[in-house]
N, C-alpha and C positions, 0 to 999 in steps of 0.2 A: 831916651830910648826911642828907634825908630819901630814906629809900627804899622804892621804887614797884614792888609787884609787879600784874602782871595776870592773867587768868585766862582762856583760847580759850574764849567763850563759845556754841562749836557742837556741844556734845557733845549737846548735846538733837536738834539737828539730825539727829547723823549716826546717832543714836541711831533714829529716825524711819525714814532712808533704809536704812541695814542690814537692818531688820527689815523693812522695806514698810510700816509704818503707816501710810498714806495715809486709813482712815478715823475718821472723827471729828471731821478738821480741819474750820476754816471757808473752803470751798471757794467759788470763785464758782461761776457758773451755768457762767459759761464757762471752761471749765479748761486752754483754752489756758496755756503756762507764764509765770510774771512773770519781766521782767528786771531785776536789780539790776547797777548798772554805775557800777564807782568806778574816777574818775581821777586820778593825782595827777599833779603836777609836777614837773619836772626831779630824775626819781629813775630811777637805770639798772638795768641790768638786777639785777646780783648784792650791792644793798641791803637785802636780806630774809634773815632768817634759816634761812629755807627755801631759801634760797640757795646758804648757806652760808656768810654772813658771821660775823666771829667775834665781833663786837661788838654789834650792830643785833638790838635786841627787839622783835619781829614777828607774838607770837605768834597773833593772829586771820587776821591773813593767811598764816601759816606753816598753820593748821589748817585755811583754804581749800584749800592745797595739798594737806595730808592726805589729804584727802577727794575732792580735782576733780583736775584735767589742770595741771602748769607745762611753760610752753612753755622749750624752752632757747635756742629763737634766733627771739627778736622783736625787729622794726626799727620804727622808723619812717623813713620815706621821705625826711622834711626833717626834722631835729631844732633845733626852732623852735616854741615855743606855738600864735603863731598858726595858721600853715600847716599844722600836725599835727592840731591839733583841727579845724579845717575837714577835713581827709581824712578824720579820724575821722564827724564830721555823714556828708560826702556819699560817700565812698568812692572818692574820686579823687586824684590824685598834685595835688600845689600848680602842676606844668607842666599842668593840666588847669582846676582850678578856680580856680587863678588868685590867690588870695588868702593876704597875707602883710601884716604891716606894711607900711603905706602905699600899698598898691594897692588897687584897686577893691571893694565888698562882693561876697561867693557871690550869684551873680546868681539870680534868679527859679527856673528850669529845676534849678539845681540844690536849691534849697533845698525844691521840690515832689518832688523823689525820694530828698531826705532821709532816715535812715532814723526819724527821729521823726515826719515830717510822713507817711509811706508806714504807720507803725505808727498815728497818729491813723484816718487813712481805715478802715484795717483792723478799726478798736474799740477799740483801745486807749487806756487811759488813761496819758498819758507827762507827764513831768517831768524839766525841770533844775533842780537846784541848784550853787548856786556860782559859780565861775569860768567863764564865757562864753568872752570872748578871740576873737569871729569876729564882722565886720561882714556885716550879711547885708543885700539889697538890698529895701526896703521897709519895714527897719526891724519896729517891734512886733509889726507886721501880717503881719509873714514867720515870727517868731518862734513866733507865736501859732500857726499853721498848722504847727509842727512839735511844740510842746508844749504841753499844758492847762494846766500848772503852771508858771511860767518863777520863778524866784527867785532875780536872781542878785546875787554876795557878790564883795566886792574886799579887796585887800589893805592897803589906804592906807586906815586902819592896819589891820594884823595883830586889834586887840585892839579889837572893838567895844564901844561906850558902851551897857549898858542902860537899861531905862526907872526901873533902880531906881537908878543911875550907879554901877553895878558894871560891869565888863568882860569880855567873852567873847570866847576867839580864836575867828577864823574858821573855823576846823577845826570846834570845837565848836559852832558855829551851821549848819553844813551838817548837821551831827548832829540839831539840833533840827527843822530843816526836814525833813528826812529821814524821821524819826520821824514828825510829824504828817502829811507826805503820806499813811504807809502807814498810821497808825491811820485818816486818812480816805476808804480806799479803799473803793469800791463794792464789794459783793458778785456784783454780776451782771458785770465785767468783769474781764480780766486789767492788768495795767500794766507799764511800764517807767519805770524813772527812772532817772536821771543824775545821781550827786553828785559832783563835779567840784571837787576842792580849789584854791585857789590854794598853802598846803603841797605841795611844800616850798621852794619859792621864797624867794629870798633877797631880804629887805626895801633893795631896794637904794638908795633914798634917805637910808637909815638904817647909816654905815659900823661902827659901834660893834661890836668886836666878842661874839657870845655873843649876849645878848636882843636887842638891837639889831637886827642884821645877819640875824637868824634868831631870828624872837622864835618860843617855843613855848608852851604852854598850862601853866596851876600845875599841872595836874596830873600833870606830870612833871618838874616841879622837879627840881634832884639828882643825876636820872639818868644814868652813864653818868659821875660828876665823880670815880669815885676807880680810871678805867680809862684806863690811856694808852692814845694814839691812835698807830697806826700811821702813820709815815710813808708818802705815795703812793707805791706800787709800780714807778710809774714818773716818779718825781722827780727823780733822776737829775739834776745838771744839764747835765751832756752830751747828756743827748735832747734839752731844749729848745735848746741850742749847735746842733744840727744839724738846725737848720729852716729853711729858707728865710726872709730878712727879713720878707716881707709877713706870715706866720704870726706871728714874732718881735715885730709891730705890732700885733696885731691887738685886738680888743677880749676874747679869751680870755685874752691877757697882762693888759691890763688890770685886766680883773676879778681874775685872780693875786693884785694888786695889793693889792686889796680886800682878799680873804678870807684867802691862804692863804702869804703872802710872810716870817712868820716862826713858827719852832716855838709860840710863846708865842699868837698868833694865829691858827695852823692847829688845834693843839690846842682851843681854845676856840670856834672855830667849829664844826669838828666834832664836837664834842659838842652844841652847840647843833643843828645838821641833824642828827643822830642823834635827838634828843627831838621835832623837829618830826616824823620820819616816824611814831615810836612813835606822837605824839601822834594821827595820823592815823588808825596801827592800834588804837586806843582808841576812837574815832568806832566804825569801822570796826565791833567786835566791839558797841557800844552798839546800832545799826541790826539788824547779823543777829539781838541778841537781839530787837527789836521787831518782826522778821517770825515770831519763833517766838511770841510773843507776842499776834501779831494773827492764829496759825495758819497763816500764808502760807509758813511755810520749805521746804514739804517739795514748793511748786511753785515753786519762784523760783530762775531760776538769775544765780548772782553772775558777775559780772566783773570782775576787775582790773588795771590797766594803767596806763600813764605817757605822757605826750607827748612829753617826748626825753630822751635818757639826760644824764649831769652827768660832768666832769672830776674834781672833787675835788682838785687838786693834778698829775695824772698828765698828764706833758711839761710840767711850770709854766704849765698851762691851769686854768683855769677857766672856767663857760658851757658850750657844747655846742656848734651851728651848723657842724663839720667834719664830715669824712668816716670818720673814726676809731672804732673801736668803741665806746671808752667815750661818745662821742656818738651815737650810732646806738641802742646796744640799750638795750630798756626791759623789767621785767617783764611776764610775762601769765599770768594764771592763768583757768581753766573752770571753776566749779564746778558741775555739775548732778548736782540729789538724786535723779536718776530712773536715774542711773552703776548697775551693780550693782556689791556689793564686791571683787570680781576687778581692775575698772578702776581703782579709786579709786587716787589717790595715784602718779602715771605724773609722768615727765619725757619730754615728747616732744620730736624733734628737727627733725619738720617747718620750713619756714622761714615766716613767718608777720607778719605786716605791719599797721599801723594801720590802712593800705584794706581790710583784711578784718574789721576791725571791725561794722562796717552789717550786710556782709552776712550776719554771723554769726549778729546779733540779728533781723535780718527772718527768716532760716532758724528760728533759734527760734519765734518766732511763726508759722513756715507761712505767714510771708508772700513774693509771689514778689520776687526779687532784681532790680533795674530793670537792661536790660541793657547800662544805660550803665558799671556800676560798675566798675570795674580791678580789685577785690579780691575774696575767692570767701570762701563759709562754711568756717568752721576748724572746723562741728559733727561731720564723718566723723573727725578727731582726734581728737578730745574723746571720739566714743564707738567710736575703732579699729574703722573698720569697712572696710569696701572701697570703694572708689570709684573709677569711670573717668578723674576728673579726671588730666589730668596733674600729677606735683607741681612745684611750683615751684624752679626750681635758682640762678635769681638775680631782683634786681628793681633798679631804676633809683632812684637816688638824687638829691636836689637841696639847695643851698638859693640861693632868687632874691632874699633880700631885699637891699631896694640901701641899703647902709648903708658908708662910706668904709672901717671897721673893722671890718666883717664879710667878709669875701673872698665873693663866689657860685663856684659850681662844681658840678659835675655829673657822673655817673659810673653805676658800676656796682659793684654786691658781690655777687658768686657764691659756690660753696660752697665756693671754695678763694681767690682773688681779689680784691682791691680795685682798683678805678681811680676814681682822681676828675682830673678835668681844672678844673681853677679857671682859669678862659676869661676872666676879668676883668682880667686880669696882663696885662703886657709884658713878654717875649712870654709867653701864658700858660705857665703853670706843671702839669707833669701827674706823679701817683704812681700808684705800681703797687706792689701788696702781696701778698706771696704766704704766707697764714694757714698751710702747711702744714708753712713750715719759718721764718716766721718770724711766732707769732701776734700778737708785740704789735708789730708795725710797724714794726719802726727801721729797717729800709731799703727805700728806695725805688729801685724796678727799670726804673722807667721810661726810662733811661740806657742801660739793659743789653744787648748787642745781641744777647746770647742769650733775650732775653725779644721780642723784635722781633715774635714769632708772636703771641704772647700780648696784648701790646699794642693791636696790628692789631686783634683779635678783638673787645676790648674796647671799644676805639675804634666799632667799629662797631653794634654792640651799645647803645654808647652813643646813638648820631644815632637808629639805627633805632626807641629806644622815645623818647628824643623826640619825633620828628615822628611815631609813634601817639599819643602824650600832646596834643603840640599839636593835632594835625589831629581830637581830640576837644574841643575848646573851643567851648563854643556860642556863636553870634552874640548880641549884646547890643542 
């Protein structure tokens, strides 16, 4: 077996932020702070060894944590590609902006209050790399108005041909793009960019399991081959026994199917997705070294976060698109160099959402928050300070995509609470979870007539940030 050690390569960084060394670097004129903002895919919340996980080596993004803000309870709104990174862009719920697989592109109005296109106007130099995944209405011409640099990379295949016809996964080619963005960044302006993996997405034309199904980069060959894998926690076959049929059909079954339907094959995939996210955090720790490199580390603050969380095996799911935690939560970490060391290194409990993404990054830049956006700056977090805002005690969930094999359904998660009403059924089908005496879900209270209060509540709760979600959708 070959074996792969890495090294967190921020100690220069933190090194920097500890003492104040701020002079000397190569500063721009304008010292507004840069934003670095990485996203992966279908990886949940407690994937990271900073997590806590017992197996998953992480260490660049573990020594983000170190050093920045982990959130302990981030959602996204729809756990769904598409529809999540559109919220992420514009800052609105998918019941707002509309856009999922197979519906309409983020029309015009939204894509001008972007927060790229809002950062461009303001000075900034921004950039994507990667994985895109959002139809936007104008096409190039819309894109262009949101980012200077647009670069984007797919996954079909995993493992690009170079010009010398050697192969580079795509992980590592967002690295390279990455890299040359910020070695050719202007002196006189601040920047944001966006590297956007399509890792760790599962190559799903490709069933084969291990390289195939989840191909990862050589340079984690090995990794993680002489560590059993832990059976899904909640594998149980009795949890998925005690699902309602249309769950039991779904295309979470499905995928089951795929990846994780016998030991021999569950083991070998997960090891396989365990070396695509490493591989990520190998990218990951490559870039922060070339912002210490190019002098930028000690104004640039990182981001890291996910589009929607992943099953892994837990209830004989696979995919995400439910109401469920392991589908819902994704990581997020803050890291800014400008924290003093008192703050560094917090888990905070605030409740914190993909629509707060924008505004977090237009907050950094001191740019103002357009007042259409659903989601609020998570920067008084970050740097624990006081604020009038009220906090957030729950937020409105969805997913609309219309696919035979995906159920839609709609709801609410509070800070003790789940309801999802999946309104698509005859007659629909509704859950009620109560995280305080029963956190991983297995029963459903919505039956219960002593929950009847609770229900009501939620129920209503539900309609009413609907129709504020709907009755914000701009005319087309």
């Amino acid at each position: 077996m070959k074996t792969v050690t890495f090294k967190p390569v921020l100690s220069a960084l933190l090194v920097l932020c500890i003492f104040g060394a701020f002079v000397g670097t190569a500063y721009s004129a304008d010292a507004r702070p840069n934003v670095l903002f990485f996203l992966i895919d279908d990886q949940r919340n407690d994937t990271l060894g900073c997590a806590g996980h017992p197996v998953i080596k992480t260490p660049n993004v573990d020594q983000l944590a170190a050093a920045g803000v982990r959130f302990e309870n981030m959602f996204v709104t729809t756990s769904i590609c598409a529809a999540s990174r559109a919220s992420i862009f514009t800052g609105m719920t998918e019941r707002t902006h509309g856009y999922t697989f197979g519906k309409p592109p983020v029309c015009k109005k939204h894509i001008a209050e972007s927060y790229g296109a809002q950062l461009r106007a303001a000075g900034y130099r921004t950039g994507h790399i990667g994985k895109f995944g959002v139809n936007m209405e104008g096409g190039r011409a819309s894109i262009a108005e949101m980012f200077d640099v647009f670069n984007p990379l797919n996954r079909h295949p995993y493992l690009h041909k170079m010009p010398d016809g050697s192969l580079r996964h795509e992980s590592e080619r967002c690295g390279d793009f990455a890299e040359e963005f910020i070695a050719s960044q202007p002196e006189d302006k601040p920047f944001c960019l966006q590297v956007s993996f399509n890792a760790v997405h599962a190559e799903d034309g490709d069933k084969r399991p291990g390289v195939g199904h989840y191909p990862w980069p050589k340079a984690v060959d090995g990794m993680y081959e002489d560590i059993p894998m832990a059976p899904p926690r909640l594998g149980d076959p009795a949890i998925f026994d005690a699902l309602p049929k249309f769950m039991q059909d779904s295309m979470n079954r499905d995928r089951w199917y795929w990846r994780w339907d016998t030991p021999e094959k569950y083991e070998t995939n997960m090891r396989a997705y365990f070396r695509m996210i490493t591989g990520v955090d190998r990218v990951i720790g490559r870039v922060l070294k070339k912002l210490e490199a190019e002098g930028l580390a000690d104004n640039t603050i990182v981001i890291y976060t996910g589009d929607n969380g992943y099953y892994m095996g837990d209830r004989g799911f696979a995919g995400k698109w439910s109401h469920y935690e392991q589908s819902l939560r994704v990581p997020l970490i803050i890291y800014d160099p400008r924290l003093p060391e008192e703050k560094r290194g917090r888990l905070v409990e605030p409740m914190s959402l993909n629509i707060d993404l924008p505004a977090t990054i237009l907050d950094i830049a001191g740019v103002d928050v357009p007042a259409d956006y659903q989601g609020h700056t998570l920067m008084p977090v970050v740097r624990d300070e006081a604020t009038d805002a009220k906090p957030r005690t729950d937020f409105f969930c969805e997913h609309l995509m219309g696919h035979a094999a995906i159920p839609k359904w709609e709801g609410i998660r509070d800070q003790r609470y789940v309801y999802a009403n999946y309104f698509g059924q005859n007659p629909p089908q509704e859950f009620l979870h109560d995280l305080k005496t029963d956190p991983d879900q297995l029963k459903n209270l919505a039956a219960d007539p002593a929950m009847a209060e609770v229900l009501q509540k939620l129920r209503a709760r539900t309609a009413e940030l609907r129709a504020k979600y709907e009755a914000a959708r701009p005319e087309r």
